[in-house]
C-alpha positions in Angstrom: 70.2 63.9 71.6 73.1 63.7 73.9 76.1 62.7 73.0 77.4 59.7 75.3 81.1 60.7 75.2 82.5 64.2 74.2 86.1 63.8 72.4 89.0 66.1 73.9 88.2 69.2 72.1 84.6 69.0 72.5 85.4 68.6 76.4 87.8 71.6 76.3 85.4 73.7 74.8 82.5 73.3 77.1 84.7 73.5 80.2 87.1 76.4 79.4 90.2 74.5 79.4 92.5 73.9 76.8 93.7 70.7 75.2 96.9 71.1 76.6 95.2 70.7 80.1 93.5 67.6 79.5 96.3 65.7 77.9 98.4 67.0 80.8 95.6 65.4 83.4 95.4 62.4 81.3 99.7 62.2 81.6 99.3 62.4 85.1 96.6 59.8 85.9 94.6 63.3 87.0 91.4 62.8 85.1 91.8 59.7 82.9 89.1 59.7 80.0 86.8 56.7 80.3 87.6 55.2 76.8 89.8 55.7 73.3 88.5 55.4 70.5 89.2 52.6 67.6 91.6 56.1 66.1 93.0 56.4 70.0 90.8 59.2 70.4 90.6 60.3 74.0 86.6 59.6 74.5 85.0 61.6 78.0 81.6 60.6 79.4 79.4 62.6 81.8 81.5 61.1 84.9 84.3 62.4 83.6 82.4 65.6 83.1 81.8 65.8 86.6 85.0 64.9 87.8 86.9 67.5 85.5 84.3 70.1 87.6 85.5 68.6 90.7 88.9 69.3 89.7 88.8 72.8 88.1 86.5 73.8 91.4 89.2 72.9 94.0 92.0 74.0 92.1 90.2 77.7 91.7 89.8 77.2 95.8 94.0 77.4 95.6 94.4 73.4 96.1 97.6 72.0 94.0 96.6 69.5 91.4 98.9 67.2 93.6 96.2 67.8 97.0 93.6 67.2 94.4 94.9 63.7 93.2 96.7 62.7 96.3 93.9 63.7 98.9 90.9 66.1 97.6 89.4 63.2 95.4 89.9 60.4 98.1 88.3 61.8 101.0 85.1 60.1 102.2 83.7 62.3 105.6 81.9 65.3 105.5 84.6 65.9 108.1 87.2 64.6 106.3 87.0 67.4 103.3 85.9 70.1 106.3 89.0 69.6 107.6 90.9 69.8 104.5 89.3 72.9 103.9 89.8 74.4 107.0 93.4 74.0 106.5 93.2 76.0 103.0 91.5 78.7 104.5 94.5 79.3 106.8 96.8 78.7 103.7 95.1 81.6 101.8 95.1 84.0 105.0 98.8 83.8 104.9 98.5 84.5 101.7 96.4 87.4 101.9 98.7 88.7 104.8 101.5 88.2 102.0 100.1 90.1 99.4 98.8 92.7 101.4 102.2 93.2 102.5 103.4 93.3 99.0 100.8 95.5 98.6 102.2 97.7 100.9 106.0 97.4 100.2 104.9 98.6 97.0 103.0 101.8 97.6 106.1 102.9 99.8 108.9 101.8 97.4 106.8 104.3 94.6 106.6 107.0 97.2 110.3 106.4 98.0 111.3 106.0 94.5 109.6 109.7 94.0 112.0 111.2 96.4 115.5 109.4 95.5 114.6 110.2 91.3 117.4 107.8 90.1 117.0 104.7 88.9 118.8 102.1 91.4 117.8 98.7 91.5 120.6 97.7 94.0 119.3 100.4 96.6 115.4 99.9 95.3 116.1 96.1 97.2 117.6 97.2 99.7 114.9 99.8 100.5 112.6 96.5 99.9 114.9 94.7 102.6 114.3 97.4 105.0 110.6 97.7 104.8 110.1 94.3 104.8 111.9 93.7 108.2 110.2 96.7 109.6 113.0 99.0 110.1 111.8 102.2 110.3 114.9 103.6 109.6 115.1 102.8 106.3 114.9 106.4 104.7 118.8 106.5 106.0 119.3 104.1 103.3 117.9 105.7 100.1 120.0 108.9 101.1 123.6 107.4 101.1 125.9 107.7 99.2 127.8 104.7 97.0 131.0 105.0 99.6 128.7 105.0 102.8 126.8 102.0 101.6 129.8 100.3 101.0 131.1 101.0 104.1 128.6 100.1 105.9 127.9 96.7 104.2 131.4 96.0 104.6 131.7 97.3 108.6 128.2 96.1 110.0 126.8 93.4 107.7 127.8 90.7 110.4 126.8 93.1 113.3 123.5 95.0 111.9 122.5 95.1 115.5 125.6 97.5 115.9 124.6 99.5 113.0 120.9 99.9 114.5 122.3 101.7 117.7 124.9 103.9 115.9 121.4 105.5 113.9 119.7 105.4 117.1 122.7 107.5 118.9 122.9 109.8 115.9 118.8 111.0 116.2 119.7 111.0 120.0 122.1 113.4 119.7 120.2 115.3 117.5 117.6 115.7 120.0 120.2 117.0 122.6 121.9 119.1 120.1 118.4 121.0 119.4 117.4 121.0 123.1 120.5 122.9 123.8 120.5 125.1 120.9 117.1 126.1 121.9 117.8 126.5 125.4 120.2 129.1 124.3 123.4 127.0 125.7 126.8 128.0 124.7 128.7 126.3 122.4 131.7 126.7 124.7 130.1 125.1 127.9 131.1 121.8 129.3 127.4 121.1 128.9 128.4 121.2 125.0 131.6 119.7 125.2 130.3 116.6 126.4 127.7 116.9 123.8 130.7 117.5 121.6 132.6 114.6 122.8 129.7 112.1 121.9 129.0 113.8 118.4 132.8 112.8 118.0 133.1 109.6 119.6 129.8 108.7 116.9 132.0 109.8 114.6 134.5 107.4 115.2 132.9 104.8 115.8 130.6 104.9 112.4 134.1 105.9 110.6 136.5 103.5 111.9 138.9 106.1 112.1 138.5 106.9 108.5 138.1 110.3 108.2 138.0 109.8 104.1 134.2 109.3 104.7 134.0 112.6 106.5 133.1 114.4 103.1 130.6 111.4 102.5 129.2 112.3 106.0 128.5 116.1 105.2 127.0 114.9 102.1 124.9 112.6 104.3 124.0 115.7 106.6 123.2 118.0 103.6 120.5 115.4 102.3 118.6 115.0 105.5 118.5 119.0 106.0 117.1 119.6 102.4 115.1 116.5 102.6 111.3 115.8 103.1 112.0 113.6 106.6 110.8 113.9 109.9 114.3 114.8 111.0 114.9 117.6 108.4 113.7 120.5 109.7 115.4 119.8 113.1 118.7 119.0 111.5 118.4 121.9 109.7 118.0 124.1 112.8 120.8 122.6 114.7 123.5 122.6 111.9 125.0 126.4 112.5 125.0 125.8 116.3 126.4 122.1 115.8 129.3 123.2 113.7 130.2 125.6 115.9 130.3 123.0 118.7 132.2 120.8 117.2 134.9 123.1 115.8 134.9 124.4 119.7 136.1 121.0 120.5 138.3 120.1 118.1 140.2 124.0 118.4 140.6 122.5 122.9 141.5 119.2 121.9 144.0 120.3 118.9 142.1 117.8 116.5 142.2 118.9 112.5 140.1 117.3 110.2 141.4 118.7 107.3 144.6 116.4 107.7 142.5 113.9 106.7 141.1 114.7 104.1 
């Protein structure tokens, strides 16, 4: 025969919920049991039954116990709860979106974290950052060093816009510097000494006129050219013919960068 009212536990063990859970929808007028016993025994009938499915099968739909309380369990139209669900399918697809991102963000911070082999955190989030915002710049990040991150969070934090176009010149420059390496140009031309002149001025401008970071810079220069990138190989190719440019220049224009360092 069927018992008329199942006690807490006996509830709990037919549903798949613990105790815990029903004492905590009890607390907070979720799913009140229909009586107490003479002991103060929480006492569930079949309504209760019911309404406890109500409320696990809304809550595995992604609803908040408050939605269920609050709204879910007071609607009265077919359209009414149509609506309601409507507007949790749209909830979940962001979701979805959301964790597909994550998704994502992860599978290229572990394909990332295989190239840097150290373990960072502080750079691991920033990498993160980057990926997140869409930057596709952001294997420049995971290849500086301590003094050029610091640098640049201390020069272009409040103007990343600035920091954007300094990267953008830099693989501009790179494409000239190859063009003209390949087109067998001289380093002594004026063609290269304006091509000099803007390699400097990038200099400059990145550096503040700090030419301590200069060694940082090389550093910088020797990881992209021994690096996996899309930019390695031609870095690689121009560096002989670009150092020779650039000493050119400074040799006309009596600039030593050794002073500085």
């Amino acid at each position: 025969m069927k018992k008329e009212y199942l006690t807490i536990g006996e509830l709990a063990k037919q549903m798949g919920v613990t105790v815990r859970t029903l004492q905590y929808y009890d607390n907070e007028q979720i799913l009140k049991p229909s009586k107490l016993s003479e002991g103060g025994r929480r006492l569930y009938s079949s309504k209760d039954i019911i309404k406890l499915h109500q409320i696990l099968s809304f809550k595995y739909l992604g609803f908040s116990l408050d939605d269920i309380k609050n709204q879910i369990l007071k609607l009265d139209t077919p359209n009414e709860v149509i609506n309601v669900l409507e507007h949790q399918k749209s909830i979940i697809k962001e979701q979805l979106e959301n964790l597909n991102e994550a998704l994502n963000l992860i599978n290229s911070l572990q394909s990332e974290i295989q190239n840097i082999q150290e373990v960072n955190f502080q750079k691991y989030s920033e990498i993160i950052e980057l990926l997140r915002l869409g930057n596709k710049n952001y294997w420049v990040w995971k290849i500086l060093d301590n003094t050029l991150t610091e640098h640049i969070k201390s020069s272009f934090s409040d103007t990343p816009d600035l920091g954007e176009e300094l990267i953008q010149e830099y693989l501009k420059l790179v494409d000239i510097t190859f063009k003209l390496k390949n087109s067998n140009v001289s380093v002594k031309s004026d063609e290269s000494m304006k091509l000099a002149k803007l390699w400097w001025k990038l200099i400059l401008d990145f550096t503040g006129g700090n030419m301590d970071l200069i060694p940082s810079l090389m550093n910088f220069n020797n990881e992209v050219s021994g690096g996996n990138y899309e930019l390695s190989k031609k870095q690689n190719e121009i560096n002989e013919y670009l150092g020779e440019l650039l000493a050119h220049y400074f040799k006309i224009n009596k600039i030593s960068i050794n002073e500085n360092l």
